[in-house]
C-alpha angles and dihedrals in degrees: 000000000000093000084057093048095047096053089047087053088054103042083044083052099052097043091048090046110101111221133185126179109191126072120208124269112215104251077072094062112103094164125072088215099061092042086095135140108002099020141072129217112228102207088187092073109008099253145130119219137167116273120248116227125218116219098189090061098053104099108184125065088227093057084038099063096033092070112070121250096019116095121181118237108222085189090059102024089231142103116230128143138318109268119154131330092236092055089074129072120188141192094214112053091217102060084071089075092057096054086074140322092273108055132094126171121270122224113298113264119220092282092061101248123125114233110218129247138182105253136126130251126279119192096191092068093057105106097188142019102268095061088039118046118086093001103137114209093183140357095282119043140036142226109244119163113226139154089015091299131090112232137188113240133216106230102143079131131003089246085068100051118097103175111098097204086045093048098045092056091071106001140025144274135204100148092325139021123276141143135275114265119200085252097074090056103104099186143059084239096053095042106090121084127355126205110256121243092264088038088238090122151357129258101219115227141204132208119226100213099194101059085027095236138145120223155154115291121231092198154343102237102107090058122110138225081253098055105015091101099038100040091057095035097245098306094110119033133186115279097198092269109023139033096256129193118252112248085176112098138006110238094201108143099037089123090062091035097057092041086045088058099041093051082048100058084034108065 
């Protein structure tokens, strides 16, 4: 019987749970306030647009290659950009992988540098962890180095991961890997979106402040031209009268990309 009640609490859990899948692209702003991060307010004509990056004013190889589109050039000193992959040579084999997401370093010449080469990832040639760990060679997995060998991971969702120290990067672990549920969250703060199981969208939360827990939103209509964007992390935005779902860009691949960053910060 408790079996029963439990499974008809999460089935009522996941149908209740309000899920959207799509941020919003800038061009949907109508707010100023909401043009934030990678977008730019335009006050001449009231609009919200993408900003543009210039390459050329980037001055460190680290801020360079973290912009799309942009690689530094360790021969000249200077972002510019993207070009080729051939066109860059590096003194660490792993900065070939930052000029664009088809480039991998080349054997290393007498000086000890590795010229660049389009390619694709294999887990299986890191050595160590630095060179391992949160490398993607598709969509779907992960590098991650264990056991002295580097091995490619499925996490395509956090149900699939079965590595403690990868799922709790993004996800969470009692005795396996799942997503956060709204319910987890334990403050106010917190208590605002959480990742989907295949990390291709966010279930918006709300905070009950008078029991002081955290849990799925029916709705977003009692959201303001003040929180409608931040408290659903950018995946609703103001309309102008009502708090309106983003039809602007896809988030699949937020579960690699997280863990991407993190290794990356890591190690």
């Amino acid at each position: 019987m408790k079996t029963q009640l439990l499974l008809i609490a999460v089935i009522s859990l996941s149908v209740n749970a309000l899920t959207a899948t799509t941020s919003c692209d800038c061009t949907e702003l109508v707010q100023s306030a909401d043009c934030k991060g990678g977008c730019t307010w335009s006050s001449a004509d009231s609009s919200c647009s993408a900003k543009t990056v210039d390459c050329t004013a980037q001055t460190t190889q680290p801020t360079c290659d973290a912009y799309k589109g942009c690689a530094w050039n360790e021969t000249t000193s200077k972002c510019a950009a993207f070009t080729a992959c051939a066109d860059y040579t590096v003194a660490i084999a792993r900065a070939c992988y930052a000029k664009d997401d088809t480039c991998v370093p080349g054997t290393a010449g007498a000086d000890g540098k590795f010229p660049c080469k389009t390619g694709t990832i294999t887990c299986s040639t890191f050595t160590n962890a630095d060179d391992c760990n949160g490398m993607s060679p598709d969509d779907n997995s992960v590098c991650w180095f264990k056991s002295n060998a580097c091995s490619q991971v499925d996490a395509s969702k956090c149900s699939v991961i079965k590595d403690q120290d990868i799922c709790e990067m993004a996800c969470k672990w009692t005795s396996s890997c799942a997503a956060y549920t709204c319910a987890d969250m334990t403050t106010a703060d917190s208590c605002v979106a959480v990742m989907t199981d295949d990390g291709s969208g966010v279930n918006i939360c709300t905070w009950d402040s008078t029991g002081s827990k955290c849990s799925d939103a029916a709705d977003v209509s009692a959201l303001t031209s003040s929180n409608c964007f931040d408290k659903t992390v950018g995946y609703y935005y103001w309309d102008g009268s009502a708090c309106s779902e983003c039809s602007g860009s896809s988030s699949n691949g937020y579960i690699l990309a997280f863990i991407g960053f993190i290794a990356m910060i890591m190690f």
